[in-house]
C-alpha positions, 0 to 999 in steps of 0.5 A, spaced: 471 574 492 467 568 493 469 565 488 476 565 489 475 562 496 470 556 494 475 555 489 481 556 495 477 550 499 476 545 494 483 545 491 484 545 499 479 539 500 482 535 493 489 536 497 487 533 503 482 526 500 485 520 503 488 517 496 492 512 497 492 510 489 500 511 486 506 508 487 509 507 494 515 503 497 517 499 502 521 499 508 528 497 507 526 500 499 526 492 497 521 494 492 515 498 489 508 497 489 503 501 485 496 501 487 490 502 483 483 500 482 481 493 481 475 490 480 474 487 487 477 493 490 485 496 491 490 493 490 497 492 489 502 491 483 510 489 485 512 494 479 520 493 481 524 490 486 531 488 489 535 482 486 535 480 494 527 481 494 526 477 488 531 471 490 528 471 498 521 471 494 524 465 489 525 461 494 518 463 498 516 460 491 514 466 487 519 466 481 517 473 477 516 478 484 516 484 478 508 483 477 505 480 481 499 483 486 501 483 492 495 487 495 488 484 494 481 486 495 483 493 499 476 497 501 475 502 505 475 502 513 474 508 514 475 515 511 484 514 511 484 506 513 483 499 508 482 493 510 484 487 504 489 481 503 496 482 503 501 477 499 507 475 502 511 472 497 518 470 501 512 465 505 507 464 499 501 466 504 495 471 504 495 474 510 489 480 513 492 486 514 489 494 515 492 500 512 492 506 514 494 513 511 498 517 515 499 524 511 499 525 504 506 521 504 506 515 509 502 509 509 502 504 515 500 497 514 499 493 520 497 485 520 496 481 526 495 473 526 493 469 532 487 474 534 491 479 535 497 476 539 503 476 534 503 483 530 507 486 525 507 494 521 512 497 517 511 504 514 511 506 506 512 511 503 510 514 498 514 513 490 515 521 488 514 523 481 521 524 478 
């Protein structure tokens, strides 16, 4: 009987852990990030993206979107937030944001520029397998 409820438990805590690695898309589905470990942290890799995603990254001056790291140096703020860089490629700037995971399927990323002043959000959501 103990068994079964430690057992319980820890299937129930592996359920709940802030785990932000996979793939996830972005608002509009104009592509799809796969976050993994790297050597400085998390980070993210377009694995796909839109024609229209790509042309606006093209003209920003990223010629290949598909395989470019997008999110860099992603380390923990807090148990379901990071904080890292995040590329943009249709303006070819890094910009700082913060992620935070919102349940096991949403991911909210936040940057702000200006001290705070201009702010901007969109939720991701996780990629499901299939």
């Amino acid at each position: 009987m103990i068994a079964a409820m430690l057992l319980m438990l820890s299937q129930t805590g592996a359920a709940t852990a802030a785990d932000i690695h996979g793939e996830w898309v972005n608002k509009g589905a104009t592509a799809i990030i796969r976050i993994a470990d790297c050597p400085t942290g998390l980070c993210g890799t377009v694995i796909w993206s839109t024609p229209k995603a790509q042309s606006d990254a093209a003209r920003g001056g990223t010629a290949e979107l598909n395989g470019t790291v997008v999110m860099s140096g992603f380390v923990p703020a807090s148990e379901r937030r990071w904080r890292g860089r995040l590329f943009l490629p249709d303006q070819n700037r890094m910009v700082r944001v913060a992620i935070e995971l919102r349940g096991a399927n949403e991911l909210r990323v936040k940057g702000c520029e200006l001290g705070g002043l201009v702010c901007r959000s969109q939720t991701w959501t996780r990629r499901s397998a299939g």
